[in-house]
N, C-alpha and C positions, 0 to 999 in steps of 0.2 A: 672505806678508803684507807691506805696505808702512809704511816709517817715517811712516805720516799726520800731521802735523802742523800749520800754524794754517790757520784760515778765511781761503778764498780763499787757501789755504795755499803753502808753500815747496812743489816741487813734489820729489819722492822721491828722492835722488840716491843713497840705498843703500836694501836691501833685504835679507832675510832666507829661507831657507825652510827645508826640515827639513836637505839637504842639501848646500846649496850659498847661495853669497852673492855679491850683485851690485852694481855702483856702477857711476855713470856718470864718467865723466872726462872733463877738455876736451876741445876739441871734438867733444863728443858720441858718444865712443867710450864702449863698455862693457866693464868689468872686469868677471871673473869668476875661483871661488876652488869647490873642492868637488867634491862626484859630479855627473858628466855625461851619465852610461849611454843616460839618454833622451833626450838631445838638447839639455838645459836650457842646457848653455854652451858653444850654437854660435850666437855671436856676433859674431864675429871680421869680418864684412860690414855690421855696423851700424853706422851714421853720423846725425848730428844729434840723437839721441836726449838731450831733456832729461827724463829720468820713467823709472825701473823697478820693477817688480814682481817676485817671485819668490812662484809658488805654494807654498803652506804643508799639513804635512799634516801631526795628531795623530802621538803619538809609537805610540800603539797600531795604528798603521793600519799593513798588512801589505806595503806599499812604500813605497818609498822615489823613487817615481818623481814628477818634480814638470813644472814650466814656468815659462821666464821671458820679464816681457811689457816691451817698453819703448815709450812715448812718442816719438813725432819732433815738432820741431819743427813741422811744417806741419797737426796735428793728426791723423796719422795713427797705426795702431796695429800693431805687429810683432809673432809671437809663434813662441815657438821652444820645443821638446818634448814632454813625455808630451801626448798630443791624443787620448784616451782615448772622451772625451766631449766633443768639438770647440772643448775649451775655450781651442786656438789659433786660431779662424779667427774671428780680427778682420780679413781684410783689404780689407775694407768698410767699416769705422769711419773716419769723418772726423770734423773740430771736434771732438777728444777733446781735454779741460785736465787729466784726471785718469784714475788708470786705476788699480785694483788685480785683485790673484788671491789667489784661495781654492784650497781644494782642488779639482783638476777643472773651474774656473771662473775668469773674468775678467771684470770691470764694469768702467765704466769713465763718467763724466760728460762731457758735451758742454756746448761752450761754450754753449747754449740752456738748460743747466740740466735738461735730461731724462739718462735713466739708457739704458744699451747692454749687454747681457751676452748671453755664449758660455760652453756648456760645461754642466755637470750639473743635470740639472732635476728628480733626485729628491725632495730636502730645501724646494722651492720656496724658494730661496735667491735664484734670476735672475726671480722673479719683480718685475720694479721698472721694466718697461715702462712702468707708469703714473705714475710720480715724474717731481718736476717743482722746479722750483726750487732745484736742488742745487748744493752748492759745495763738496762732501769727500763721499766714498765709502770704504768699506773692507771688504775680503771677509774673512769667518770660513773656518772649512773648511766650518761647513754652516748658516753664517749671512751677510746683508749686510746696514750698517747706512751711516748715512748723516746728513749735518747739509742743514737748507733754507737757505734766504738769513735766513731769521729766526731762527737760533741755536735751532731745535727738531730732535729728530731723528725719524728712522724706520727699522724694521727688518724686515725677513721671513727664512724659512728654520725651521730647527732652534730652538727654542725652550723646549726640556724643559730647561734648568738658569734657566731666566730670562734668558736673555744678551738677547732682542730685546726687553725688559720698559723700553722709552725712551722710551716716548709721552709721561711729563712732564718730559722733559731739558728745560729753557732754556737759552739764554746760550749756547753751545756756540761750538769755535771747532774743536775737533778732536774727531778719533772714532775707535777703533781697536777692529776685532774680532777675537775668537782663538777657540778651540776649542769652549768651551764659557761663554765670558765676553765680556762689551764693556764700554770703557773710554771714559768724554769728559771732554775737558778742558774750561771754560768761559773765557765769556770774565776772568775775575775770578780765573786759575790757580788753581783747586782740579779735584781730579779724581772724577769721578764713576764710580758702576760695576754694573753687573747681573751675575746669573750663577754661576755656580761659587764655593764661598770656595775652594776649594785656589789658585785664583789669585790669591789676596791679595788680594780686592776688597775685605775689611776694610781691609787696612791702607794700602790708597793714596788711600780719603776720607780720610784726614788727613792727606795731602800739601799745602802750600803752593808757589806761588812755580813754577809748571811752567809750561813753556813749548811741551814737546813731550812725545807721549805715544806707545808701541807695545805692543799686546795681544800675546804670540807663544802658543803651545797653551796652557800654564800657569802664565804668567807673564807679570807688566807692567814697563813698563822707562820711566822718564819724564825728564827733562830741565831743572837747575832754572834759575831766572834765574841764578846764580852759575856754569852752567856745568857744574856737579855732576852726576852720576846716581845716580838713585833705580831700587831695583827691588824687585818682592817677588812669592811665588809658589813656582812650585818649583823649587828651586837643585838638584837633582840631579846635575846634569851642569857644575853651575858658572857658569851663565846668568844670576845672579844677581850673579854676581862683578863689580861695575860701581863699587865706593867710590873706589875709587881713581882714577877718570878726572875729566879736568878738560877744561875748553875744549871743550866737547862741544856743539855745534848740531843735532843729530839722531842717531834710534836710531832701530832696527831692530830687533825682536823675532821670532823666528824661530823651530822648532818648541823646541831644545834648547840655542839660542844664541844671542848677541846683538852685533849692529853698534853701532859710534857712531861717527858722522862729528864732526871737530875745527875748529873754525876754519880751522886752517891746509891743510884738506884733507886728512890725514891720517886712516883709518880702524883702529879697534881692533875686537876682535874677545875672545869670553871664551866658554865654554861646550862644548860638545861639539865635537871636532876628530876624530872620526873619519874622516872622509872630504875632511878636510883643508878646510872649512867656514871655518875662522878662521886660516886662511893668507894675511892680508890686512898683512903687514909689507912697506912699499913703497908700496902703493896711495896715490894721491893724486887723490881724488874733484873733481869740479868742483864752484865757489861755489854755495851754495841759493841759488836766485831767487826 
């Protein structure tokens, strides 16, 4: 899942998935942290890349196998690992400004404001060939949800806990989907939410003052004006652990674990370290644009 954040938004400079984590760095090189088994961080040939993705999958799902996509600069789209259900063969995508993945899946918006997706077509999740006027996108595992130019959303896919339940979102400036929840910020910093309560959607309409917002499987993770982070959901694994960070311009929510990029470039990292996921001391991410 990607760090979605505002309308006509900063574009992703880290990312999250179940087991591995990604960030971009100057000049357009990409870091990477995590299990690699499938291919997801072979990276190490990628240049110009402003934008990444890392596919996401519930913690219940019986791999661990994921993908991750990055952005270039010139609008094209890269994609590297699990290709399961061809959910790496973007490389036919031009004029892309945005790009996220799901499980088995990748969307991504064109500078025309239409929608592009590869990858699983069970959930009718990549059904969004007819979307139009788009300026944020974000993949669930088995949902896509989406902001138009007019701060309204729309969603398809998996929809039995309510998560694609957004037809009356206004004001919208971000949007972030997770497993079985979705999450929008407006323009006016309050956040809004459909879907699952185990992912706190109670408790983060009464968020004030956000600035950025990330759905990961069961838990939300948001960003406030002061710099602060907000999370709530399920801390299981510690994903939740975010009080204590400061200077924080972007998060990343992730299946069991959570990014935040700092001002200063600097990324932290909290949550499940199994497979060495939050092994990000060092990292120094490129400026959001």
């Amino acid at each position: 899942m990607t760090g979605d954040n505002a309308m006509g938004q900063a574009r992703a400079r880290i990312a999250a998935g179940r087991r591995h984590s990604v960030a971009v760095a100057s000049g357009g090189v990409v870091l990477t942290a995590g299990r690699g088994s499938s291919g997801e961080r072979d990276v190490a040939e990628w240049r110009d890349i402003v934008a990444v993705a890392a596919g996401n999958v519930h913690t219940a799902s019986n791999t661990g196998r994921s993908h991750t996509v990055g952005l270039r600069g010139d609008g094209t789209v890269v994609a590297v690992g699990w290709n399961s259900d061809g959910q790496c063969d973007t490389d036919g995508w031009t004029d892309v400004v945005k790009v996220a993945a799901g499980w088995r899946r990748t969307v991504a918006v064109r500078a025309d404001g239409t929608a592009v997706a590869a990858g699983r077509q069970s959930e009718g999740a990549n059904a969004i060939g007819d979307w139009s006027d788009l300026v944020a996108i974000s993949a669930g595992d088995w949902h896509t949800a989406a902001i138009r130019g007019d701060g309204t959303a729309v969603a398809v896919g998996n929809g039995r806990r309510g998560q694609c339940a957004v037809d009356g979102w206004r004001g919208l400036r971000a949007i972030s989907a997770g497993y079985l929840h979705t999450v929008g910020l407006t323009r006016d910093h309050r956040v809004l939410a459909v879907g699952d309560r185990m992912a706190g959607i109670s408790d983060v309409t009464a968020w004030r003052d956000v600035v950025a917002i990330s759905a990961g499987s069961a838990h939300t993770v948001a960003v406030l004006k002061t710099g602060r982070v907000r999370a709530a959901g399920d801390n299981s694994r510690g994903q939740c652990d975010v009080a204590a960070w400061t200077e924080v311009v972007a998060v990343a929510a992730g299946s069991t674990h959570t990014l935040g990029l700092r001002s200063d470039g600097s990324v932290l990292a909290t949550g499940n370290n199994d497979d060495g996921q939050c092994d990000v001391a060092g990292w120094h991410a490129a400026s959001i644009m």
